[in-house]
N, C-alpha and C positions, 0 to 999 in steps of 0.2 A: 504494500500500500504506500509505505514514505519514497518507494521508486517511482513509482506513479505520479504521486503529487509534487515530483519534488518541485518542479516550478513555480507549485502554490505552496501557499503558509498549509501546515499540517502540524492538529494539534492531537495527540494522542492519550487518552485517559480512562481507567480505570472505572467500569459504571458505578462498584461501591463508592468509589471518591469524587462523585459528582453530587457536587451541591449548588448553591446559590449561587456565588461567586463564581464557578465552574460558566454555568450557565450565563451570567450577565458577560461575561466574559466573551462567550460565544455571538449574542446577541451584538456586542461592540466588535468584531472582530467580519460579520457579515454587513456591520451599518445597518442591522435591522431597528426601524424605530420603534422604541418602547418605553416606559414609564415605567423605571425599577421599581418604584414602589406599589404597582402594581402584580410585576414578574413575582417581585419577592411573597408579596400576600395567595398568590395563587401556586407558586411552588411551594410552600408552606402548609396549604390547604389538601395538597400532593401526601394519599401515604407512603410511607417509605420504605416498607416491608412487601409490597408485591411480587416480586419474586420466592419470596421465602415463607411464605405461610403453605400449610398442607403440610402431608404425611412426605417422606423423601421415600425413597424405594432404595432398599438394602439389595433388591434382585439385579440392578442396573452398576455393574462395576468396570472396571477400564478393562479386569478379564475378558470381557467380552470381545474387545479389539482385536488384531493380530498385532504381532509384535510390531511390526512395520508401523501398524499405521497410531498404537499407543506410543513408542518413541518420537513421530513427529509431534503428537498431541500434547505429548510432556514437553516436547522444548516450544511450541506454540505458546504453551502456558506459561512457560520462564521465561521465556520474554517479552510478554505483555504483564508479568509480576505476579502470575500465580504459580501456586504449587498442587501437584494434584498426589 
């Protein structure tokens, strides 16, 4: 993706570490116009556990992979800052 874009600005971030600033950020970065104290009240109003409510499934493991393609999965993940 940063080979892609490299002619443009590219900004890369984690979804857990997106917040407000994250965001207003974004919005000043395209010259979108907006009323932060609007953004702010309504990403606010935003819950913030949508991903993560519900039961997880213990059946669903990276065994399932082949080696092949769980090896790229892991380094995918290390560097974009996760660990699986």
């Amino acid at each position: 993706m940063e080979t892609r874009a490299a002619p443009k600005q590219y900004h890369r971030y984690r979804i857990e570490d997106f917040d407000l600033s994250q965001l207003l950020a974004m919005l000043e970065r395209i010259d979108f116009p907006h009323d932060p104290a609007r953004v702010k009240e309504t990403f606010e109003s935003l819950p913030r556990n949508v991903n993560t409510r519900g039961e997880k499934r213990s059946d669903i493991t990276l065994d399932l992979l082949s080696d092949e393609v769980r090896a790229e999965l892991i380094l995918a993940a290390e560097r974009y800052g996760y660990t699986l």
